[in-house]
BAFI-3210 file (N, C-alpha, C; in Angstrom, 3 decimals, decimal comma, padded with zeros to 6 digits):
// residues 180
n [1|2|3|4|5|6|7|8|9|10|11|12|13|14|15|16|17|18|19|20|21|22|23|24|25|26|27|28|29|30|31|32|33|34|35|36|37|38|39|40|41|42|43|44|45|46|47|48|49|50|51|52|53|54|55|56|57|58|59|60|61|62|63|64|65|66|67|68|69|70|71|72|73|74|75|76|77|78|79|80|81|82|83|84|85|86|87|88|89|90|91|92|93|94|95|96|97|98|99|100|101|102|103|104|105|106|107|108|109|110|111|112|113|114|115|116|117|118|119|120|121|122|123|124|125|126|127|128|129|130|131|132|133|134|135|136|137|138|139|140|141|142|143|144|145|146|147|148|149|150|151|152|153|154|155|156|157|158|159|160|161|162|163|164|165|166|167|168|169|170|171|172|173|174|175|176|177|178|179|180]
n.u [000,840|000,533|001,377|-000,721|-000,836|-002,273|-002,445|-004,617|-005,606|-004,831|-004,470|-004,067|-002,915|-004,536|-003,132|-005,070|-007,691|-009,981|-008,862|-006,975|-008,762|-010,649|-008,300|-007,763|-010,091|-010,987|-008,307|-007,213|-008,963|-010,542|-013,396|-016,017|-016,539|-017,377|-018,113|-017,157|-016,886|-014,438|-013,504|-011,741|-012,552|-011,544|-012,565|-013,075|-012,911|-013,404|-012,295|-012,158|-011,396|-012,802|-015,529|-015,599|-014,045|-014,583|-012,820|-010,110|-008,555|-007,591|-008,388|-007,531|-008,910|-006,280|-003,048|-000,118|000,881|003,355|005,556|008,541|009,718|008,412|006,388|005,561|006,974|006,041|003,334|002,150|000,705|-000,778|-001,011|-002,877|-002,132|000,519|-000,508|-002,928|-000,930|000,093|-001,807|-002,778|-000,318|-000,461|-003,191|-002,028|-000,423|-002,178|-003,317|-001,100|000,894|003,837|006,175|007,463|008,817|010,536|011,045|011,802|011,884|013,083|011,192|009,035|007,261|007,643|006,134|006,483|005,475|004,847|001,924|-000,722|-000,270|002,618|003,302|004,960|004,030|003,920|002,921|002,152|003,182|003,172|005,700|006,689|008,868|011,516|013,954|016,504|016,226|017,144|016,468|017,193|016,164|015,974|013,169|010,966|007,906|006,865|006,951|005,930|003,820|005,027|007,652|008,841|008,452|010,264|012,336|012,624|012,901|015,336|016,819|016,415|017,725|020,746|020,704|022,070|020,042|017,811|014,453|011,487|008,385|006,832|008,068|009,660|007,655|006,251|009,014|008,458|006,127|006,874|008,493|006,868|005,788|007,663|007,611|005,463]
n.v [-001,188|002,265|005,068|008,558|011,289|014,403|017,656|019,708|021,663|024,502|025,593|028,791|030,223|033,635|036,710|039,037|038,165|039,292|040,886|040,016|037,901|040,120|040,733|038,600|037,608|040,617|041,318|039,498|037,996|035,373|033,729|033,405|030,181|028,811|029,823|029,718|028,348|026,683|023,201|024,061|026,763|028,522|031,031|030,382|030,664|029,888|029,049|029,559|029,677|028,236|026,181|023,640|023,272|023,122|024,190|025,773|027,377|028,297|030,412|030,769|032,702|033,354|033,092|033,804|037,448|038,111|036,109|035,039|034,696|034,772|031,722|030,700|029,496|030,036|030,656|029,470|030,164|029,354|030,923|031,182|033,038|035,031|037,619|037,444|037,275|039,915|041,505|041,079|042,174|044,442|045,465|044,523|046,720|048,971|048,439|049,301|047,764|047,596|046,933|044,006|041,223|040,687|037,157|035,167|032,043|030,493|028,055|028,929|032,062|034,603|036,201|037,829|038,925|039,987|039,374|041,234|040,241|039,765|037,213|035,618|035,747|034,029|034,547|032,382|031,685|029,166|028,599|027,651|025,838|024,112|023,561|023,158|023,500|025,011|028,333|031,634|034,483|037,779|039,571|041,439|042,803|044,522|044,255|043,447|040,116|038,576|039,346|038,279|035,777|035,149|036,078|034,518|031,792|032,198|032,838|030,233|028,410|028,887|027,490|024,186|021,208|021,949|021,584|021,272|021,837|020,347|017,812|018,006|017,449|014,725|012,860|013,216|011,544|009,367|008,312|008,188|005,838|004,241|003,894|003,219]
n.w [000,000|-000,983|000,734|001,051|001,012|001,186|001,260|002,450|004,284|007,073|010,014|011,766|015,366|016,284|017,036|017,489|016,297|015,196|013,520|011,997|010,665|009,079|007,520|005,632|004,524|002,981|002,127|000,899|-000,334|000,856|001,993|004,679|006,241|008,013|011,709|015,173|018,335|019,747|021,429|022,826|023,909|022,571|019,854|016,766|013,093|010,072|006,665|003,314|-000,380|-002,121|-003,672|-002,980|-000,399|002,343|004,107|003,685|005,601|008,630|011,860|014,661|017,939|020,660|020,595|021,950|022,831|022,939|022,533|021,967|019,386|016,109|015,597|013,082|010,060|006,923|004,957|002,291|-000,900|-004,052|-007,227|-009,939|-012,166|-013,660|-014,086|-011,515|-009,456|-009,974|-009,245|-006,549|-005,522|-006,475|-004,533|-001,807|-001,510|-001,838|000,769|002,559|002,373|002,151|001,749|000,542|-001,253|-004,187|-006,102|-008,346|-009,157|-010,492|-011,243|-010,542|-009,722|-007,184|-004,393|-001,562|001,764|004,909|006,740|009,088|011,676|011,475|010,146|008,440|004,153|001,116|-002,119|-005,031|-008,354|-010,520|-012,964|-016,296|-016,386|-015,161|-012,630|-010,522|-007,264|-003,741|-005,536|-006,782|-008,455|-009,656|-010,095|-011,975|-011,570|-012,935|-015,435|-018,569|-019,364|-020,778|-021,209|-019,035|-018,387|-020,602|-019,424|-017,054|-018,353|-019,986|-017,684|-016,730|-018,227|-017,899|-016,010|-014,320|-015,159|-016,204|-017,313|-018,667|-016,731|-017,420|-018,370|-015,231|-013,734|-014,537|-013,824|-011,415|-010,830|-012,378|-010,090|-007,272|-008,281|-008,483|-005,908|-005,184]
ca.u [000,000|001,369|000,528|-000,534|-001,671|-003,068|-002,150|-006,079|-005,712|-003,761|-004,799|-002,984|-003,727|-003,604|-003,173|-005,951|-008,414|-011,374|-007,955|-006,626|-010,260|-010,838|-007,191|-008,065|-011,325|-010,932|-007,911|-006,910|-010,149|-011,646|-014,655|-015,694|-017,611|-018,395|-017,417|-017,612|-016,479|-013,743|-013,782|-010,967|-012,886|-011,238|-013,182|-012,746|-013,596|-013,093|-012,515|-011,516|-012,029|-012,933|-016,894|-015,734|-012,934|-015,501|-011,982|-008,705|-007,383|-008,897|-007,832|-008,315|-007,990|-004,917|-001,393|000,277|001,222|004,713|005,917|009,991|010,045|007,318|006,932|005,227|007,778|005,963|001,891|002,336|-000,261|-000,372|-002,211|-003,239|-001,072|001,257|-002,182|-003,235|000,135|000,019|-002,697|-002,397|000,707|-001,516|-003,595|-001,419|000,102|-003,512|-003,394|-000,163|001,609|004,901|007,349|007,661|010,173|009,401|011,943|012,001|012,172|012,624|010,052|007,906|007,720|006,977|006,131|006,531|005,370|004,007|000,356|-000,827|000,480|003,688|003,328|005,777|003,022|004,266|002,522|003,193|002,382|004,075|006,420|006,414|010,146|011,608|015,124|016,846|015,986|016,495|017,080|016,235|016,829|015,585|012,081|010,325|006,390|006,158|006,913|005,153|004,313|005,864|009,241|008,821|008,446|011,605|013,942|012,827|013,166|016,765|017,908|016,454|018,837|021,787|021,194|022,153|019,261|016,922|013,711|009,961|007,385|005,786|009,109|009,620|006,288|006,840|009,720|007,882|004,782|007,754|009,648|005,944|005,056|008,134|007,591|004,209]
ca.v [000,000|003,605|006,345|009,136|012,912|015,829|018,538|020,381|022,964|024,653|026,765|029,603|030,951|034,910|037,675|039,891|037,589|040,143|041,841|038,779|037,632|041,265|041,171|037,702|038,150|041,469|041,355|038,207|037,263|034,186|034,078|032,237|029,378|028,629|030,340|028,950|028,220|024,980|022,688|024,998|028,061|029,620|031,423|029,520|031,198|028,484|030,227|028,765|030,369|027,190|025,905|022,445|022,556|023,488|025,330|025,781|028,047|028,394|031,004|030,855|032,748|032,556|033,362|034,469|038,636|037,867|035,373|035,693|034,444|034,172|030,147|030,331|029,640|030,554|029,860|029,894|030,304|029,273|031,401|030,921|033,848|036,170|038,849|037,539|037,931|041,425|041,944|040,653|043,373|046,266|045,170|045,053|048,152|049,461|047,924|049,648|046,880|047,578|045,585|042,603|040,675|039,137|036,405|034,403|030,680|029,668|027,098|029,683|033,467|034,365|037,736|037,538|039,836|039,494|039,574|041,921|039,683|039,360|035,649|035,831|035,028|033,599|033,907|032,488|031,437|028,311|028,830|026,122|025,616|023,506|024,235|022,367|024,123|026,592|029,595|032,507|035,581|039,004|039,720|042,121|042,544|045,740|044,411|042,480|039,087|037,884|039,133|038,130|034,631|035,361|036,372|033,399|030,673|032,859|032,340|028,805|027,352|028,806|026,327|022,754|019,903|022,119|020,663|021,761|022,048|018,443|016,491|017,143|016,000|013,087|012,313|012,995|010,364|008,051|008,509|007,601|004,777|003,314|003,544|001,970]
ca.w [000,000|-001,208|001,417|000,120|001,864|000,243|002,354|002,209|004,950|007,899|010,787|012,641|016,611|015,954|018,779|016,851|015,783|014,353|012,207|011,057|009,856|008,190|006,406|004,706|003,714|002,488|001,080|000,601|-000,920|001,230|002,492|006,191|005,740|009,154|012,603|016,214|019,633|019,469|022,704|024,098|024,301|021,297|018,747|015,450|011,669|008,796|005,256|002,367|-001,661|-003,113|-003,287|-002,773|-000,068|003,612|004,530|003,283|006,196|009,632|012,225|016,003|019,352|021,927|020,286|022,997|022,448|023,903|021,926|021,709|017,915|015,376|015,439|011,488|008,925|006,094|004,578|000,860|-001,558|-005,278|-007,738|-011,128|-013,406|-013,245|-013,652|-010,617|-008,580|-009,796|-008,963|-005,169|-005,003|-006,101|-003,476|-000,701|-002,025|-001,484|002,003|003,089|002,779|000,880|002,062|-000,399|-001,955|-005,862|-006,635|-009,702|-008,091|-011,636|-011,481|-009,618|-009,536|-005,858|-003,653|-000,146|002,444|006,273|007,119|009,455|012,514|010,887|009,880|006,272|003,568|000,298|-003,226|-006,074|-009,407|-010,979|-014,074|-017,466|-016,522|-014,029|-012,214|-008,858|-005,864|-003,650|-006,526|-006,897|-009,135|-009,678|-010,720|-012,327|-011,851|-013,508|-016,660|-019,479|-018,930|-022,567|-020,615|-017,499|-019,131|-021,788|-019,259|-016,205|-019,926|-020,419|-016,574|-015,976|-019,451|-017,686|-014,611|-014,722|-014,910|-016,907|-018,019|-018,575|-015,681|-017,555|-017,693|-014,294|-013,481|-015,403|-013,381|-010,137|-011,495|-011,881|-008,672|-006,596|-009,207|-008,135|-004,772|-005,071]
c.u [000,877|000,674|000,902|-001,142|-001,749|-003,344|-003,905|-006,481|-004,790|-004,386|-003,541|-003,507|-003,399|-003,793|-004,341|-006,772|-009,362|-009,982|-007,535|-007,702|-010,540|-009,879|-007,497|-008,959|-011,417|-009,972|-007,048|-007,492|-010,609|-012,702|-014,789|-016,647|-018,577|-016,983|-018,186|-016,468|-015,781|-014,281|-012,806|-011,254|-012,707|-012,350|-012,512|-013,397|-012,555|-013,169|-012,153|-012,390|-012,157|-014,382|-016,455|-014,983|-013,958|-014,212|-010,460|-007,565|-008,536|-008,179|-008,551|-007,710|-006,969|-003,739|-001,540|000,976|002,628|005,495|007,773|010,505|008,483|007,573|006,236|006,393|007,521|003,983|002,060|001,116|000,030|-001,473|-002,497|-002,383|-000,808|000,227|-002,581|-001,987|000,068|-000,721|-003,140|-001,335|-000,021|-002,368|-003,330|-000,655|-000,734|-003,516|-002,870|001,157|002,719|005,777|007,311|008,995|009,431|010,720|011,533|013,177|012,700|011,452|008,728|008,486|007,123|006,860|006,273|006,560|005,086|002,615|000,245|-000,671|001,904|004,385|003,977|004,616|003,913|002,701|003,093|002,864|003,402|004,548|006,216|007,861|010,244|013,085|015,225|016,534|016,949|017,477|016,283|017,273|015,898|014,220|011,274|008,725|005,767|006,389|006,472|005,250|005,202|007,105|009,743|009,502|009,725|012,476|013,488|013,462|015,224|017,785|017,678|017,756|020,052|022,109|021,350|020,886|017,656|016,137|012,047|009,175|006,902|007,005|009,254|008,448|006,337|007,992|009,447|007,292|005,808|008,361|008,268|005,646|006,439|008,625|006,619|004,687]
c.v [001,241|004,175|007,420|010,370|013,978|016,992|019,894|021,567|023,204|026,094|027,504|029,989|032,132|035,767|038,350|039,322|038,251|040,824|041,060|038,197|038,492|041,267|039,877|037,670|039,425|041,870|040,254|037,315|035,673|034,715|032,616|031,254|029,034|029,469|029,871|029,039|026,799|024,757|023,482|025,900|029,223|029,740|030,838|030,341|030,314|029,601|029,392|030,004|029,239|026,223|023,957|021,989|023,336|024,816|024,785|026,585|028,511|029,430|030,979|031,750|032,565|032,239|034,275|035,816|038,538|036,951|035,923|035,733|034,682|032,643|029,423|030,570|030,292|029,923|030,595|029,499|030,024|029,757|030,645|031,862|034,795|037,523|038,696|037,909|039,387|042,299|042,045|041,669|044,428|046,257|044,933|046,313|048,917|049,380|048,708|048,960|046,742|047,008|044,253|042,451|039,578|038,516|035,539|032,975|030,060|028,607|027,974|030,869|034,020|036,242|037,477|038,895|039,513|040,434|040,712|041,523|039,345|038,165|035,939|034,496|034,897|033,761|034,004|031,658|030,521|028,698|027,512|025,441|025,067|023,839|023,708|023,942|024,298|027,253|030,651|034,214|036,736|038,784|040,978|042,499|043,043|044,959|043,282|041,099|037,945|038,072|038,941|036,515|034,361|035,287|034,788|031,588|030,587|032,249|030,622|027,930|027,805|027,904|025,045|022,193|020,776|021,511|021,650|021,588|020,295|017,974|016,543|016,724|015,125|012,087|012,736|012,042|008,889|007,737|007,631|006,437|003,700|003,021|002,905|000,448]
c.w [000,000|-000,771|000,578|000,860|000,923|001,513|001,644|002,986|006,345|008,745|011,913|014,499|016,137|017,769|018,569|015,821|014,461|013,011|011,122|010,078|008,346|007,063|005,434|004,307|002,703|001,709|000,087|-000,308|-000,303|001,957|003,733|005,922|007,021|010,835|014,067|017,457|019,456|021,182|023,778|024,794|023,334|020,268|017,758|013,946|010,667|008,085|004,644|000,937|-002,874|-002,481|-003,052|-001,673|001,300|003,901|004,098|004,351|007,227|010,859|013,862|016,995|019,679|021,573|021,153|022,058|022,583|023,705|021,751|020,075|016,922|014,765|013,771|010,340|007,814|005,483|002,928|-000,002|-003,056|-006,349|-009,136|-012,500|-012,886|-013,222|-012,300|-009,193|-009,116|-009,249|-007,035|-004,364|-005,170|-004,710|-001,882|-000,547|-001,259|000,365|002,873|003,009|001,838|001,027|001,193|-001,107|-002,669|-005,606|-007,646|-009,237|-009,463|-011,953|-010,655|-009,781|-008,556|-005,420|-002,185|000,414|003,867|006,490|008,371|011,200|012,639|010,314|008,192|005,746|002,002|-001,121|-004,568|-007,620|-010,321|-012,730|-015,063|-017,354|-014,653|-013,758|-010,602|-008,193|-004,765|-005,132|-006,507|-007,260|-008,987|-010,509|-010,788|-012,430|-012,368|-015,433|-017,344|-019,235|-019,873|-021,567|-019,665|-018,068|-019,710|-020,695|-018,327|-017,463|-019,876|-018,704|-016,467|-017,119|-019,064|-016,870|-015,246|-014,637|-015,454|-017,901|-017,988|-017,115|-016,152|-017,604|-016,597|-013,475|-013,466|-014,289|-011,668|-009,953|-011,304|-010,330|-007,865|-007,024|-008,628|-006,522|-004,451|-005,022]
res [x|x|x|x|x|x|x|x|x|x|x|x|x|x|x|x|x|x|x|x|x|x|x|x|x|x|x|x|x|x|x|x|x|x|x|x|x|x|x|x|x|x|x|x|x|x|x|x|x|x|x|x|x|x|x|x|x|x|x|x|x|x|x|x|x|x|x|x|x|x|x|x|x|x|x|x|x|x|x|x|x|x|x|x|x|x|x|x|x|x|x|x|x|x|x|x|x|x|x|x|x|x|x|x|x|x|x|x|x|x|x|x|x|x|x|x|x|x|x|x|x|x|x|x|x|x|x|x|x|x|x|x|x|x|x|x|x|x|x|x|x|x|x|x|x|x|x|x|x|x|x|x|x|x|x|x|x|x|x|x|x|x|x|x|x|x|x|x|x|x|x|x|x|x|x|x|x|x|x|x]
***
């Protein structure tokens, strides 16, 4: 038997529940599906932006204010096109929120900023080009997506073990098939 998980959702505790709620809904774009009292006592609001998934991201009560670190690595998001990552930066732009960093993952072209708790949020919109991991070059968001495209094509054929987004698929499909 080949195990197999489908990572479907992930909840945070925040310090500022009602803000945290407001900043993902509003600018985040989810919507709550259901909101409640857990068995701890914590207030609970489910969201998710997909009519088939109940919740994709759930946010509760009772992060301590006083925390010495922030203990969230990172909650990364994957959009659909480089329009919509642009569109996600005007929007936190709008917000206040200027602090970001694009990189050009080669196999991904990412933005990163922190939420309004400071939890570093990741999005990012997968590339047709594949490229070993970690990388990451300079990116441009202001400019056309024809050359956005041209130049990430131009850096990924300088790296070694360059291949398309579907070969390495392909050689993901295999890798599990022969762990089955």
């Amino acid at each position: 038997m080949t195990l197999s998980a489908q990572l479907t959702h992930f909840g945070l505790h925040a310090t500022d529940l009602d803000r945290m709620v407001d900043f993902y809904t509003r600018v985040m774009g989810f919507v709550v599906s259901d909101t409640g009292i857990g068995s701890s006592g914590a207030r609970i609001f489910f969201m998710t932006q997909n009519p088939e998934c109940h919740h994709q991201f759930v946010l509760f009560d009772g992060r301590p204010k006083d925390l010495p670190y922030n203990p969230v690595n990172q909650i990364s998001y994957r959009l659909d096109s480089l329009d919509t990552l642009k569109a996600y930066r005007r929007a936190l732009m709008d917000e206040g929120i200027t602090q970001h960093r694009v990189t050009d993952h080669g196999n991904a072209w990412a933005l990163y900023f922190k939420d309004p708790e400071g939890n570093p949020v990741e999005l990012y919109v997968d590339s047709p080009f594949y490229t070993p991991q970690p990388c990451g070059g300079p990116l441009d968001l202001d400019l056309p997506n024809e050359e956005i495209l041209a130049r990430t094509e131009a850096f990924c054929r300088t790296r070694p073990n360059f291949m398309s987004r579907e070969a390495w698929m392909q050689s993901i499909r295999d890798k599990l098939k022969a762990r089955a």
